[in-house]
C-alpha positions as semicolon CSV with decimal commas, in nm:
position;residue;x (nm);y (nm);z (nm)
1;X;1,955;1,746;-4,866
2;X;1,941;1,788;-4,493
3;X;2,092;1,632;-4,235
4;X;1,971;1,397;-4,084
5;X;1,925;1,450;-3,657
6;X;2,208;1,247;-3,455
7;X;2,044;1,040;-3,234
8;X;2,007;1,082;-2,874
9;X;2,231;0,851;-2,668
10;X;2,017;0,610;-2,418
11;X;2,120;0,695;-2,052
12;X;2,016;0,524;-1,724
13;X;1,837;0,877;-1,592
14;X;1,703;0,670;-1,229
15;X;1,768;0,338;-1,157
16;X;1,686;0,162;-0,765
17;X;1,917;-0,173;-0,860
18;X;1,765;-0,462;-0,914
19;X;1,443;-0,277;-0,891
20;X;1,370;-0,019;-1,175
21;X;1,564;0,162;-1,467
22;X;1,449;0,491;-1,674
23;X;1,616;0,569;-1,920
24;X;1,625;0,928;-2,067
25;X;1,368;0,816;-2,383
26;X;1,115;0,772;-2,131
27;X;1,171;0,391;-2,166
28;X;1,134;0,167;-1,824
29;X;1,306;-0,154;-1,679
30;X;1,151;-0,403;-1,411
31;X;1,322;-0,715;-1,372
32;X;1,075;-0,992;-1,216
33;X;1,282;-0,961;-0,902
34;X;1,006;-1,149;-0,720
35;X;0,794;-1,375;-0,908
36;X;0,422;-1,298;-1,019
37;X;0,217;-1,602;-0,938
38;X;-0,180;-1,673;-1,077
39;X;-0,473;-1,652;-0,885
40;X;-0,485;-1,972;-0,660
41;X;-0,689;-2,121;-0,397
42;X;-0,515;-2,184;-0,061
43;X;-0,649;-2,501;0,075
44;X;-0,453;-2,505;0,376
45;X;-0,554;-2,158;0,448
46;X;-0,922;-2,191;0,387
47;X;-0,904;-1,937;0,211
48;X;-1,054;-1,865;-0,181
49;X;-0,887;-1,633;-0,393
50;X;-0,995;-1,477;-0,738
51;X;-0,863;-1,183;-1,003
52;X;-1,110;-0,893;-1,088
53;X;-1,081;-0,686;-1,338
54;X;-1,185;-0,291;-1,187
55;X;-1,092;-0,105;-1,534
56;X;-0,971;-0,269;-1,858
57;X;-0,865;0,088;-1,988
58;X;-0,644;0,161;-1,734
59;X;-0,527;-0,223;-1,629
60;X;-0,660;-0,182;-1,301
61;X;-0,762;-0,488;-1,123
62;X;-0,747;-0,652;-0,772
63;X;-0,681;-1,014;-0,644
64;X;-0,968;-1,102;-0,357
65;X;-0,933;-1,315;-0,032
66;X;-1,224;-1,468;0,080
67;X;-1,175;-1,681;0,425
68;X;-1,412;-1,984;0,511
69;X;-1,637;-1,826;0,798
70;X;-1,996;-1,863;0,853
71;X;-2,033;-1,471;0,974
72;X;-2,028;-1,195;0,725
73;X;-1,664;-1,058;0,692
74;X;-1,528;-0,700;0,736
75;X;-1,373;-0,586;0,396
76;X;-0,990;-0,478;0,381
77;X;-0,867;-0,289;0,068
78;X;-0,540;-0,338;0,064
79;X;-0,255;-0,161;-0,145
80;X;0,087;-0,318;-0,216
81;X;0,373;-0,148;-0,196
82;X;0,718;-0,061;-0,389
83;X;0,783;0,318;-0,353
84;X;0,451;0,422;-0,616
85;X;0,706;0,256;-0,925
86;X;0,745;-0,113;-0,869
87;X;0,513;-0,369;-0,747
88;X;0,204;-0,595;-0,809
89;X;-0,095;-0,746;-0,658
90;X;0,031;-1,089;-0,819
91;X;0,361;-1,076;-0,614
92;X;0,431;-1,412;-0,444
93;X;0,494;-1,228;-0,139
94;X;0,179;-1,029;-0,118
95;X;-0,042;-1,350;-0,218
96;X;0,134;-1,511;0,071
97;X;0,079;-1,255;0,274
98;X;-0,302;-1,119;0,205
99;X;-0,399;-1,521;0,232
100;X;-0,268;-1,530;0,573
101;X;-0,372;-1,204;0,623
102;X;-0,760;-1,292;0,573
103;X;-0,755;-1,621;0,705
104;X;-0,617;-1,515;1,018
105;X;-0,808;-1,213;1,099
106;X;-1,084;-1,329;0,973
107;X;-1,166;-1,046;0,677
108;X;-1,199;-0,992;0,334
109;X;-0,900;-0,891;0,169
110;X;-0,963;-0,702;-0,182
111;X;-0,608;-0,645;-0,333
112;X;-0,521;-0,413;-0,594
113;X;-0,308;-0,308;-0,851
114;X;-0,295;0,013;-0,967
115;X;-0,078;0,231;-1,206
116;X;0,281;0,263;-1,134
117;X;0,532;0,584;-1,181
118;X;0,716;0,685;-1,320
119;X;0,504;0,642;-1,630
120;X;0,188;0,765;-1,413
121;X;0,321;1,016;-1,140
122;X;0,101;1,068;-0,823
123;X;-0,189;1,128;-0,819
124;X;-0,285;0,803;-1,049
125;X;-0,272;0,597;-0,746
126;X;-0,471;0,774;-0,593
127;X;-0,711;0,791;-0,844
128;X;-0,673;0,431;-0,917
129;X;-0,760;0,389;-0,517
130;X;-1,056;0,611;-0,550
131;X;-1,183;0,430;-0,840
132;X;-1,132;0,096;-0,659
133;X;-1,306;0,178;-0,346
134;X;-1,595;0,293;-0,534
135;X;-1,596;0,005;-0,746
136;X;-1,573;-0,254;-0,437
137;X;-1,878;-0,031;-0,280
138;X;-2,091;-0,085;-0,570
139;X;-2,046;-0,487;-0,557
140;X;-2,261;-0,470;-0,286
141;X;-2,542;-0,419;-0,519
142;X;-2,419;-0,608;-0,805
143;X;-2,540;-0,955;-0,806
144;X;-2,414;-1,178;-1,086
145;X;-2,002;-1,207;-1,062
146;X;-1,960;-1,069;-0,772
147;X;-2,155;-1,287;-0,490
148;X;-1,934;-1,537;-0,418
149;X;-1,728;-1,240;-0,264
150;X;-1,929;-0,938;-0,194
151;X;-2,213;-1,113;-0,048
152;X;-1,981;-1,266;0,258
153;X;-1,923;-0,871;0,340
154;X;-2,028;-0,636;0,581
155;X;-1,935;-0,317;0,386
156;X;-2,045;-0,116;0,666
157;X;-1,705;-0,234;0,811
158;X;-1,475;-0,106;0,530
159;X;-1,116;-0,063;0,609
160;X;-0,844;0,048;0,409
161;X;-0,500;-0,025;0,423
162;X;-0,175;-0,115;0,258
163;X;0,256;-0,108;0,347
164;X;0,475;0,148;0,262
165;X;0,327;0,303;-0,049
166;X;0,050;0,106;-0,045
167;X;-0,017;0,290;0,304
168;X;0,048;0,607;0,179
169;X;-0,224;0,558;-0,094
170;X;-0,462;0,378;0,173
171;X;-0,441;0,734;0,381
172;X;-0,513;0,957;0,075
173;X;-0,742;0,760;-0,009
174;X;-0,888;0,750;0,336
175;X;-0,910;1,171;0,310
176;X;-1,107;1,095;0,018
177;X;-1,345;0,865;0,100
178;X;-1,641;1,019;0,270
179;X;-1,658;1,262;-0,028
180;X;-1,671;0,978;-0,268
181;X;-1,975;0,774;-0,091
182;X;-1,738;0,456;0,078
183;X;-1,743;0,477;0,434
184;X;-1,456;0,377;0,622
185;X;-1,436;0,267;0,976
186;X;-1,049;0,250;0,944
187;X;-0,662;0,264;0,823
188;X;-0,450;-0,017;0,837
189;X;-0,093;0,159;0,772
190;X;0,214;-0,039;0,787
191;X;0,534;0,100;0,758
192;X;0,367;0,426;0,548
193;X;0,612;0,577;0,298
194;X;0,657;0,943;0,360
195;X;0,969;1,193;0,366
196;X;1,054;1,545;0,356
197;X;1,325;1,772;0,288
198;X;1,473;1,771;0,660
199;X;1,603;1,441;0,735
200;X;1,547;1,257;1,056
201;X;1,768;1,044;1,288
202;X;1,654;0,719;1,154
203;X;1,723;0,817;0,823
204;X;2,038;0,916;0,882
205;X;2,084;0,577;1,003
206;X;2,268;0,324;0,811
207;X;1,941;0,136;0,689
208;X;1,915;-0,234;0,836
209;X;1,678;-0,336;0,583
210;X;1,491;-0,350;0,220
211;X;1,470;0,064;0,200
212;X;1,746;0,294;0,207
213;X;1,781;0,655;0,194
214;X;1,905;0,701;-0,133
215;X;1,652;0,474;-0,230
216;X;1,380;0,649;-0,081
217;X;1,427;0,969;-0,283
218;X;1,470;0,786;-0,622
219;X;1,162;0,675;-0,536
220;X;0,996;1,018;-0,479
221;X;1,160;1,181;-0,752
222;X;1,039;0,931;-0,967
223;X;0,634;0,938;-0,785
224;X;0,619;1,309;-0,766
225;X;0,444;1,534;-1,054
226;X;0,723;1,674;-1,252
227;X;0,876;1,982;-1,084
228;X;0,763;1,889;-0,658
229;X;0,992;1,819;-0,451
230;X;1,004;1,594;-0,070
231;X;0,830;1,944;0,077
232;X;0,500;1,827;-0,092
233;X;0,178;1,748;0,072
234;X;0,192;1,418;-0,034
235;X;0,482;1,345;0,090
236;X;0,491;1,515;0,393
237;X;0,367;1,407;0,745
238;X;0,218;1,780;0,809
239;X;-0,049;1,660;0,830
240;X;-0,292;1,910;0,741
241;X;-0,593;1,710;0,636
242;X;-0,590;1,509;0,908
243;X;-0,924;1,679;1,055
244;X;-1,068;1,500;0,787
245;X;-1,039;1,176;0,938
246;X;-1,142;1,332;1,272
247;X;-1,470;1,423;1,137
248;X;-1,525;1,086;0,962
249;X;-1,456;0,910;1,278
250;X;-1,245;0,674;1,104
251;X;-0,954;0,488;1,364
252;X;-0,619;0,445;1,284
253;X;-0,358;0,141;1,308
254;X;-0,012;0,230;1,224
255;X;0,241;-0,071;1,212
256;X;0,614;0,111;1,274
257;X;0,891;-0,152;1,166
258;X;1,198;-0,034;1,475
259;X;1,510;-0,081;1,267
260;X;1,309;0,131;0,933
261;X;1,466;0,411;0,792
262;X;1,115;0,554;0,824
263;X;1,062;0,486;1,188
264;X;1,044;0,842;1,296
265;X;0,840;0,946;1,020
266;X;0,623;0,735;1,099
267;X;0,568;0,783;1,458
268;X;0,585;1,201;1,363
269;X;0,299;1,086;1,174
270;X;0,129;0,868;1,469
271;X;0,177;1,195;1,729
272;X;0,016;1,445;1,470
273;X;-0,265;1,232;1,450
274;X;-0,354;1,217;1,785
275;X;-0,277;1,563;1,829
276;X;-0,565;1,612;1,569
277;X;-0,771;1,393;1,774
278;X;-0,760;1,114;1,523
279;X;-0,791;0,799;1,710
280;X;-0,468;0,622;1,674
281;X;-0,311;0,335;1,778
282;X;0,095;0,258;1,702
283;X;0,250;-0,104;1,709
284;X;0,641;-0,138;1,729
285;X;0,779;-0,415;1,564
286;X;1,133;-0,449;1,763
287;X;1,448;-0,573;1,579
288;X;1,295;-0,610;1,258
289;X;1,309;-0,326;0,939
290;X;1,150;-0,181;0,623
291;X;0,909;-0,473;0,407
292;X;1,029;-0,781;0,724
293;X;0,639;-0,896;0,679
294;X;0,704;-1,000;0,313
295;X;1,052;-1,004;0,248
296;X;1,206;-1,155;0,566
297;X;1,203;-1,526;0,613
298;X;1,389;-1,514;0,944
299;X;1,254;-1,663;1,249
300;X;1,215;-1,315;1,433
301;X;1,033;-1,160;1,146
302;X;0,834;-1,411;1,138
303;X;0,744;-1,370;1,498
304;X;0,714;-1,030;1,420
305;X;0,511;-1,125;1,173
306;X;0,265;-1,305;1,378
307;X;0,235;-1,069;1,644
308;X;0,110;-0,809;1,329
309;X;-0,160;-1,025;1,194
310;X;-0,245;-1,002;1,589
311;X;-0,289;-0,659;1,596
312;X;-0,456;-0,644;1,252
313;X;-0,719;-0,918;1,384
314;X;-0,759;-0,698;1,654
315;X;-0,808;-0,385;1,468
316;X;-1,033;-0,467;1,189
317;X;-1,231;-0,698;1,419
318;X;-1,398;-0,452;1,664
C-alpha cells in the first residue's frame, strides 16, 4: 500500500499588509480594507450613477457617472487603481471620487473593473481595458440599455484615464487604441505606477504616503508574467511606443503627487514624452503623496484635491 503524499505546508509567499496575501497553493487574501458600496445616485452631486455589466465570463463590468447638463458630455474611462492586485470600481473612495469627478468637470465618467493579479498577471488588464473601450464605443450605436448614458456623449471626445495602476493601464491602453477603432483625444494619468530596476531619488526616499518601496515591487512581482522582472516594457518609462501617441495626436495630462515615491518616475515619464513630441502637460501637487485624492481626508489634500478636478475640467474640456 503506498504512501500517502505529506502535504504541502501553507506559506504566506507575498503579502502588502492589510492589503493582499498569496499563499504558496495559489490561494489569495483581500481584506475589505475599504468598503465596497452599491450603485447610488448622488443627489447633491447631480449626478446619476449605474453598474454595467461589459463581460459576464470574465466579471468585467464598470460603474457610470452621468452629470445633469443640457450639452452632450465628453466620455472619461477611468481605471482604479491598487498596484494591478487589489482594488474595485465599487470602492467608497473611487465612487466618491468619480461622482465629484463628473459633476465637476462636467464629463462622463465610465468606471471599470477589471481582472486583478496575481491570479491574472498583466496583460489581462490590459485586455480587460481594450475590451472595455471597445465595448463603451459600441454603446454609441446600441439603443435600448444604454441611452440614458451613451446618448448624453460626445464619443468623439473620448479620454482615458485612471491613478496609479489604473494610469498605467489607461496609457497601454491609449497605445492601443487607434488600432482597435476608439479614438482618443486624451490621457488623464495621475500618479502612473511605473518602476525599473535602477532606483531613483524619490524612491529612495522614506515614502510620506499610501505607497512604499517595498510595496511597490510586491506589487510588480505579483503583476508581472511569471519570469519579467522591473526592466520590462511595461513597467518601464522607456518609453518606446510613445510615437504612437504622437501619431494619434492624442494630449497628455499627467497629475505628479510631490511627496510620491514615484515622483521622478513620473516626471522621467512627462520629459520623454515631450521629447517624443507628445503633447504633455504635468501638474504638481505640493505637500501631498501617493493615492492623497482618495485616501487623504486632510484639509491640504483636499485643496489639493480641488485644484486636480481643476486641471481635469480643464483638460477634458477643450
Amino acid at each position: 500500500m503506498k504512501s500517502k503524499a505529506p502535504q504541502q505546508k501553507l506559506q504566506v509567499v507575498e503579502e502588502i499588509e492589510g492589503l493582499i496575501k498569496v499563499h504558496n497553493d495559489g490561494h489569495v487574501d483581500r481584506p475589505e480594507i475599504v468598503p465596497n458600496v452599491g450603485c447610488s445616485l448622488v443627489p447633491d452631486l447631480g449626478v446619476t450613477c449605474r453598474d454595467a455589466i461589459i463581460d459576464k465570463y470574465t466579471n468585467i463590468w464598470a460603474r457610470i457617472y452621468v452629470p445633469t447638463a443640457a450639452n452632450k458630455l465628453p466620455l472619461l474611462l477611468y481605471f482604479h487603481g491598487g498596484g494591478f492586485c487589489v482594488g474595485s470600481a465599487s470602492w467608497s473612495c473611487y465612487h466618491e471620487l468619480l461622482a465629484k469627478l463628473a459633476a465637476r468637470a462636467g464629463c462622463a465618467v465610465f468606471s471599470v473593473s477589471y481582472r486583478l493579479a496575481p491570479e491574472h498577471p498583466l496583460p489581462a488588464a490590459y485586455d480587460d481595458g481594450v475590451k472595455a473601450a471597445v465595448w463603451a464605443k459600441q454603446q454609441e450605436f446600441a439603443g435600448v440599455g444604454s441611452e440614458w448614458w451613451a446618448g448624453r456623449c460626445d464619443f468623439s471626445r473620448i479620454f482615458l484615464g485612471g491613478d496609479s495602476a489604473g494610469a498605467n493601464i489607461a496609457y497601454n491602453v491609449g497605445l492601443r487604441a487607434n488600432s482597435i477603432g476608439v479614438g482618443v483625444k486624451g490621457l488623464l494619468l495621475i500618479q502612473p505606477f511605473f518602476g525599473g530596476v535602477a532606483r531613483t531619488r524619490s524612491e529612495m526616499c522614506v515614502a510620506r504616503s499610501a505607497l512604499t518601496l517595498a510595496a511597490s515591487d510586491a506589487y510588480w512581482r505579483m503583476a508581472l508574467p511569471a519570469g519579467a522582472g522591473r526592466d520590462h516594457p511595461w513597467c518601464s518609462t522607456a518609453g518606446s511606443e510613445f510615437g504612437i501617441l504622437r501619431r494619434a495626436g492624442a494630449a497628455v495630462l499627467v497629475c505628479v503627487a510631490e511627496a510620491d515615491i514615484l515622483r521622478d518616475r513620473n516626471l522621467e515619464f512627462c520629459g520623454g514624452l515631450a521629447r517624443e513630441g507628445v503633447r504633455v502637460e504635468q501638474v504638481v501637487s505640493k505637500g501631498v503623496g501617493h493615492a492623497f485624492h482618495i485616501l487623504n481626508k486632510s484639509r491640504l489634500a483636499q485643496t489639493r484635491l480641488h485644484e486636480l478636478l481643476s486641471h481635469v475640467k480643464n483638460f477634458v474640456g477643450r
